[in-house]
C-alpha positions in Angstrom: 141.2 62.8 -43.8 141.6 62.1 -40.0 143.8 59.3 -38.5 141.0 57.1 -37.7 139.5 56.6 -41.2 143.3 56.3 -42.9 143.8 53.3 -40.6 140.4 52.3 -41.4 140.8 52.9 -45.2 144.2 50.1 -45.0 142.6 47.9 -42.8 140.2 47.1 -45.4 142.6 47.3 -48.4 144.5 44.1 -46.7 141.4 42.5 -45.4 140.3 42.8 -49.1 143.3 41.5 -50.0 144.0 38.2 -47.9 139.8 38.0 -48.3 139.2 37.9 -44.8 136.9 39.8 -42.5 137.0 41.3 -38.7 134.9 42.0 -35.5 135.5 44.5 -32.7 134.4 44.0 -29.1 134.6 47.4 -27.4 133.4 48.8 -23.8 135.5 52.1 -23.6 135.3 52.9 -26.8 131.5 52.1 -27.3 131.6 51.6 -30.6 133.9 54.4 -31.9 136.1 51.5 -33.7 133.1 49.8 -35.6 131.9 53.2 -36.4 135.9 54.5 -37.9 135.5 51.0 -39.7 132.2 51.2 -41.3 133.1 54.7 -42.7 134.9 53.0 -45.5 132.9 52.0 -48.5 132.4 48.7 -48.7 133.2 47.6 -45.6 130.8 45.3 -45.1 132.8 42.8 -47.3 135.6 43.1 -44.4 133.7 44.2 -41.5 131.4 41.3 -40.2 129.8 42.7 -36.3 130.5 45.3 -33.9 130.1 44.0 -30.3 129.3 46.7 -27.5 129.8 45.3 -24.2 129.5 48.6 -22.0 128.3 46.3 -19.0 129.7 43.2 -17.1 126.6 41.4 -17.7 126.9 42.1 -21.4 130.1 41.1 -21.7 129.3 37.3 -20.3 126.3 37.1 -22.0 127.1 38.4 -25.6 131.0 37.2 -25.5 130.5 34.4 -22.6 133.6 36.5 -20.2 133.3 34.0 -17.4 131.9 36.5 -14.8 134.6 35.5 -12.2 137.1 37.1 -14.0 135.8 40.1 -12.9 135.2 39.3 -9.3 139.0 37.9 -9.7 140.8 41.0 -12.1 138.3 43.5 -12.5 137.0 44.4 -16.3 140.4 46.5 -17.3 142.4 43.5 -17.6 144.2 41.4 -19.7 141.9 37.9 -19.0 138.7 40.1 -20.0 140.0 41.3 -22.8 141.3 38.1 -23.9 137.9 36.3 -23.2 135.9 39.0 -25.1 138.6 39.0 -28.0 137.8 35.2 -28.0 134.2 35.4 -28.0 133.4 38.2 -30.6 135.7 35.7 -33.1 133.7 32.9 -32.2 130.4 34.0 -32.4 131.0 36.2 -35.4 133.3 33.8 -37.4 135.6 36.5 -38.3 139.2 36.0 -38.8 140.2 38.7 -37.2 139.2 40.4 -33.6 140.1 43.3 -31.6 138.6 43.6 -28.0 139.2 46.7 -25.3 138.1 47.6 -22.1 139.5 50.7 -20.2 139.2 53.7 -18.4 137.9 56.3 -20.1 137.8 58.7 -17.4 136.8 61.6 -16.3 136.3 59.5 -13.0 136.5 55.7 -12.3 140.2 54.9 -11.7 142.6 54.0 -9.3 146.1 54.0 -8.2 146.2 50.5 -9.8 143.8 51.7 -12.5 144.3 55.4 -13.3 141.8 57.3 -15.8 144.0 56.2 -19.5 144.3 52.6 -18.7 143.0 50.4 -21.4 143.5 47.3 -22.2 143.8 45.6 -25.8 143.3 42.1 -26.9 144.2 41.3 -30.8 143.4 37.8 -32.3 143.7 36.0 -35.8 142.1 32.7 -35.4 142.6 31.3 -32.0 146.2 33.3 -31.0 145.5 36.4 -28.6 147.9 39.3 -28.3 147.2 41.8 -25.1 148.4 44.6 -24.5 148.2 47.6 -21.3 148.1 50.9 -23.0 147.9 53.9 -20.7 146.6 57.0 -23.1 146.7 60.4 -21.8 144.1 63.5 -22.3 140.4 64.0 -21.5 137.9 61.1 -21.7 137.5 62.1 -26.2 140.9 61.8 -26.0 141.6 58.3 -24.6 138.8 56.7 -26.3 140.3 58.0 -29.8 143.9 56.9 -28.7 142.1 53.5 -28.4 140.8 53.3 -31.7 143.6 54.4 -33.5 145.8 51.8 -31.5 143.3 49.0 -32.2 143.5 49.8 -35.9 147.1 50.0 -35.7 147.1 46.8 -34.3 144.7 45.4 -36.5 146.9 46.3 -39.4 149.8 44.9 -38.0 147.7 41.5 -37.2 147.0 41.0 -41.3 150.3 41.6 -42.2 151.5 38.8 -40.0 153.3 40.6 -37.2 152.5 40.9 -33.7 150.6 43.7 -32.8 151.7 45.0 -30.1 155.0 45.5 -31.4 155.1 48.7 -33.2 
């Protein structure tokens, strides 16, 4: 069994457990995290939507990111992720949220921004967590480091600790 469908596999057992369900949010990762999720059987008890946000104009009009933000801070950032951690919660009614944005590479970074930066947003009810990651390897490579830390995180989030500790 591969990392991403262990974390998966206890992210649903507490979910389950504490009867609560989860959304993701994702641009980098388009998807990849809903898709580890809903590999587990029976997830839809746990697993309530999947928001893919690829685009800027997506990410204000499904998760209402204030489109400033990105004029202001750019999508990799910790008020993006924030707002789209905020909206997949409150559209989906899920406990539990996860939202990223990065660069996924091979191209599209900067000295500020180089190819591995993602950003993470974590939230159970209305209290956000964010954190900068900066993953190395090929584009494959960064998006499943993503995953696996937004599982991680995840995990860490229903057991009542802050997730980006750890």
């Amino acid at each position: 069994m591969d990392e991403l469908t262990r974390l998966a596999e206890e992210l649903g057992a507490r979910l389950q457990a504490c009867a609560a369900q989860v959304t993701t949010a994702e641009s980098c990762t388009g998807g990849g995290i809903a898709e580890a999720i809903t590999r587990v059987a029976g997830s839809s008890a746990w697993f309530e939507a999947g928001y893919v946000t690829y685009s800027n104009v997506q990410k204000t009009r499904q998760l209402q990111v204030p489109e400033v933000l990105f004029e202001q801070v750019g999508a990799v950032s910790r008020e993006v992720v924030e707002a789209m951690v905020a909206g997949a919660r409150r559209h989906s009614g899920a406990r539990f949220a996860v939202a990223v944005s990065g660069v996924a590479g091979p191209g599209g970074g900067s000295a500020e921004k180089p190819v591995g930066t993602v950003w993470l947003a974590w939230a159970d009810g209305d209290r956000p967590f964010a954190q900068r990651c900066l993953f190395d390897g090929d584009r494959q490579a960064v998006r499943r480091q993503t995953a696996e830390r937004a599982l991680a995180g995840l995990i860490r989030l229903t057991a009542g600790e802050n997730p980006v500790e750890g």
